[in-house]
LOLUMKOL-473211 format. One record per atom (N, C-alpha, C, CB): atom name; x, y, z; residue in three letters. Coordinates in steps of 0.02 Angstrom, whole numbers. Glycine has a CB too. Example, Ala and Ser with C-alpha at 12.3 -4.5 7.8 and 13.67 -1.06 7.14 Angstrom:
R   atome        x        y        z   residu
R       N      660     -284      390      ALA
R      CA      615     -225      390      ALA
R       C      660     -165      390      ALA
R      CB      565     -224      452      ALA
R       N      642     -112      354      SER
R      CA      684      -53      357      SER
R       C      645        2      394      SER
R      CB      704      -30      286      SER
This chain:
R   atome        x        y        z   residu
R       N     -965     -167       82      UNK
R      CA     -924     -176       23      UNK
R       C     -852     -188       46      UNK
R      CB     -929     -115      -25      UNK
R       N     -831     -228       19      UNK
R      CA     -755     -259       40      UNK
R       C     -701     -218        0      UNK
R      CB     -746     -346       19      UNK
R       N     -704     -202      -61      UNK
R      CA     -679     -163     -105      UNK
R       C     -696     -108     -171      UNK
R      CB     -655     -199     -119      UNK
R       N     -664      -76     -198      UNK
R      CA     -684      -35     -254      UNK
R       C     -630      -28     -287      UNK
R      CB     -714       28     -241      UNK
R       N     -661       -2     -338      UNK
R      CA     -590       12     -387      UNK
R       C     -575       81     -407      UNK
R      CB     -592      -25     -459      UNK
R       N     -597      124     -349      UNK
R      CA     -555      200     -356      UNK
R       C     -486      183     -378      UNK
R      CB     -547      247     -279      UNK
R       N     -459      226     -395      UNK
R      CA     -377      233     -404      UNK
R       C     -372      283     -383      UNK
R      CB     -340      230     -469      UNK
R       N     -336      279     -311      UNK
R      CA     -329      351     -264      UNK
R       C     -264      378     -273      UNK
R      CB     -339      342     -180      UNK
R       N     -238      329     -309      UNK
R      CA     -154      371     -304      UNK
R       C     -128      331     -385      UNK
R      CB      -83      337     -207      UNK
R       N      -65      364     -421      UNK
R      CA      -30      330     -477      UNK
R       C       28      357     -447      UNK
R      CB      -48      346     -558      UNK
R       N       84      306     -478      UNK
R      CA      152      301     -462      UNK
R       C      186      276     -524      UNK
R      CB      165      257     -401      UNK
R       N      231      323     -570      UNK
R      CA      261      297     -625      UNK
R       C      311      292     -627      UNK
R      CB      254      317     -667      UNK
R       N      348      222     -648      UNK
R      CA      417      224     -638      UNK
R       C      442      183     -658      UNK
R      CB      438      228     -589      UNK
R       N      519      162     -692      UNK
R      CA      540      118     -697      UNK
R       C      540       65     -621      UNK
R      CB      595      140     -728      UNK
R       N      550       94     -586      UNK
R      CA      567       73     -518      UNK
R       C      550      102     -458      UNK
R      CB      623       70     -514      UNK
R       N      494       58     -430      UNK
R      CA      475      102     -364      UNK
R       C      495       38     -308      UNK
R      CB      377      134     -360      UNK
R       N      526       91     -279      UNK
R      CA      569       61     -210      UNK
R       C      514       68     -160      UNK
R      CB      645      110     -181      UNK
R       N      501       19     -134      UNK
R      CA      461       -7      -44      UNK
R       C      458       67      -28      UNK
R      CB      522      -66       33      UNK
R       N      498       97       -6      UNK
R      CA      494      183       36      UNK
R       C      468      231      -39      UNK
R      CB      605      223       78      UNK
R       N      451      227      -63      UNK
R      CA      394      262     -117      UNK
R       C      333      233     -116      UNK
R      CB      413      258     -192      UNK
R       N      318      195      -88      UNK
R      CA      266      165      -89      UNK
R       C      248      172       -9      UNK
R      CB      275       94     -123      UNK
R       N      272      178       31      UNK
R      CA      239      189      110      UNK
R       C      242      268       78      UNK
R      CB      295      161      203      UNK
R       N      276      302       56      UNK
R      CA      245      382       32      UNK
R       C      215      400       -4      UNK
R      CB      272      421       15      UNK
R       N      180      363      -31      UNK
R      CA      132      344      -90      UNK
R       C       74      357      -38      UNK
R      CB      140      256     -131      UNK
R       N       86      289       14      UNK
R      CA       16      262       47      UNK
R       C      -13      329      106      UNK
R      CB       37      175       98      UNK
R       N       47      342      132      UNK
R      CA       41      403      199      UNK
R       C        6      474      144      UNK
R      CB      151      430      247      UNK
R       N       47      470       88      UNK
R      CA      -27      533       63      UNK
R       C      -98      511       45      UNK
R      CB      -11      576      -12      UNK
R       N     -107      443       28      UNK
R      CA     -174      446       17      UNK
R       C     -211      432       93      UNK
R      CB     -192      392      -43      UNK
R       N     -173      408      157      UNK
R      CA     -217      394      200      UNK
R       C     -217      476      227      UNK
R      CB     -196      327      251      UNK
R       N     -180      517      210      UNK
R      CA     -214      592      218      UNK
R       C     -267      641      199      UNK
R      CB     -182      620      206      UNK
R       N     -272      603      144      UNK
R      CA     -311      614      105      UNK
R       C     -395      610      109      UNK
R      CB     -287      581       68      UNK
R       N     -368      522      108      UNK
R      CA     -439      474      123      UNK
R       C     -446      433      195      UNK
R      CB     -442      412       65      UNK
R       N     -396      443      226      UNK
R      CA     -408      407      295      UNK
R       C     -369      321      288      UNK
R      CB     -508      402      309      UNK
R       N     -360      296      346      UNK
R      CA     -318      214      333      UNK
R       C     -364      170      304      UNK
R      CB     -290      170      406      UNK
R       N     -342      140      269      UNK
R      CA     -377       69      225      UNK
R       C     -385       31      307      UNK
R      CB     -306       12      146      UNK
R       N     -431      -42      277      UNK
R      CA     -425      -71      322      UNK
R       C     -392     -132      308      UNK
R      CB     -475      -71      348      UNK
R       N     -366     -130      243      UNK
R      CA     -334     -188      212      UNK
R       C     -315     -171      162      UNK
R      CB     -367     -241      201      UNK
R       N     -252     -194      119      UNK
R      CA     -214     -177       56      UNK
R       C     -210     -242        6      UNK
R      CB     -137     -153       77      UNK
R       N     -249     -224      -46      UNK
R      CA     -243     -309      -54      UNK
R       C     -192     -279     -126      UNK
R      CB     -342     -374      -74      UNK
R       N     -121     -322     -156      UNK
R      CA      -85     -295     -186      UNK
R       C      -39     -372     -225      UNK
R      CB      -51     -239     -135      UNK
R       N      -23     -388     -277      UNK
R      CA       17     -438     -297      UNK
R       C       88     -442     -247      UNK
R      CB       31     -426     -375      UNK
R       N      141     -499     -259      UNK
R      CA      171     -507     -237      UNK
R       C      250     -495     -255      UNK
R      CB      147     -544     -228      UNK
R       N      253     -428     -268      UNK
R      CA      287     -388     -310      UNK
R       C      336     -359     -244      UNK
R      CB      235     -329     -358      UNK
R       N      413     -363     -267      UNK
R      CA      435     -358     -216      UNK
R       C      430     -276     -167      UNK
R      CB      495     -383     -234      UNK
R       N      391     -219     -198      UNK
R      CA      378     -177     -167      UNK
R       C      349     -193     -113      UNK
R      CB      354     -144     -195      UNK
R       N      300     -229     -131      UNK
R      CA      235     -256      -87      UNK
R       C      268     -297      -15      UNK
R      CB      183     -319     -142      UNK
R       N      313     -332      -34      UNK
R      CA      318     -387       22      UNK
R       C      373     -371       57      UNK
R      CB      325     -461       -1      UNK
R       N      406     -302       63      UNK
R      CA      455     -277       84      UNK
R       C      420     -294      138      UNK
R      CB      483     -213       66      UNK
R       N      495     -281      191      UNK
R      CA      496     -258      273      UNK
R       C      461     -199      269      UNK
R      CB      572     -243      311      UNK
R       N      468     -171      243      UNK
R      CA      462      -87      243      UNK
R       C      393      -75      250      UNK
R      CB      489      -46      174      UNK
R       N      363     -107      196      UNK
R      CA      285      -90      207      UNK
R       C      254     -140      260      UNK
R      CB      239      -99      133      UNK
R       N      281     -185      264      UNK
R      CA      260     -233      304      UNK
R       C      232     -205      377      UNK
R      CB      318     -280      310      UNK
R       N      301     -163      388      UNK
R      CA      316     -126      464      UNK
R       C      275      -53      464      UNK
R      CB      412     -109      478      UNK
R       N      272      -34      417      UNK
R      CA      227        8      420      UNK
R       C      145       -6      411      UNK
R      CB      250       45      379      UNK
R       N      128      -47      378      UNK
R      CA       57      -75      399      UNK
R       C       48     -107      457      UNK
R      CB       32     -120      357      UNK
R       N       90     -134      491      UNK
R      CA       85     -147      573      UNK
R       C       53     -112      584      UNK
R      CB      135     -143      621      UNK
R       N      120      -53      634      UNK
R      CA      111      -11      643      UNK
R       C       48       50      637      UNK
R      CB      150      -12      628      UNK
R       N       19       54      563      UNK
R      CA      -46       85      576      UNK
R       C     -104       62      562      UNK
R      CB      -50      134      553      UNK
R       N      -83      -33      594      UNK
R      CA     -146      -59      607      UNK
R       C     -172      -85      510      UNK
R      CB     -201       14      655      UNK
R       N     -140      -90      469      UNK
R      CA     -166     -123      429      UNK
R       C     -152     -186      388      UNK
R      CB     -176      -89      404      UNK
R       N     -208     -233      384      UNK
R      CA     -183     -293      338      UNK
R       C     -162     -311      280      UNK
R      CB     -212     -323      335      UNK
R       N     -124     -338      256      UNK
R      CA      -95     -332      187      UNK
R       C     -135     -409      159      UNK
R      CB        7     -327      186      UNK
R       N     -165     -412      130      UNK
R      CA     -188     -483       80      UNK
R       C     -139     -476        2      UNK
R      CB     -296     -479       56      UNK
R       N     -101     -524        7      UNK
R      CA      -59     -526      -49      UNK
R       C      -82     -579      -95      UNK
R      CB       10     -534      -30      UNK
R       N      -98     -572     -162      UNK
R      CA     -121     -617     -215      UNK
R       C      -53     -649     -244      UNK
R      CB     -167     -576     -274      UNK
R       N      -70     -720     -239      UNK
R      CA        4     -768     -279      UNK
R       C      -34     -767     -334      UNK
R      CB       35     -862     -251      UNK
């Protein structure tokens, strides 16, 4: 299976900044272990440096939907 539609985490906000969202992600991969891919719109949270460099880093791919 390539995907599911758990919802492992919610985040409410007028505004979630790139670094709420890599702290978003680091509790659920504590949780549940690293994805092996993030597939996510192209929302500027998403396409930050920030997460960018942090999915490097622990090895995961980002598939971004236009």
């Amino acid at each position: 299976m390539t995907f599911n539609r758990e919802g492992l985490g919610i985040e409410v906000d007028f505004s979630l900044p790139s670094e709420r969202v890599v702290r978003a992600l680091n509790q659920i991969i504590s949780w549940r272990g690293k994805p092996m891919t993030i597939r996510a719109d192209n929302s500027p949270e998403y396409i930050s440096a920030t997460l960018q460099n942090k999915a490097e880093r622990a090895g995961i791919t980002r598939h971004l939907q236009t």
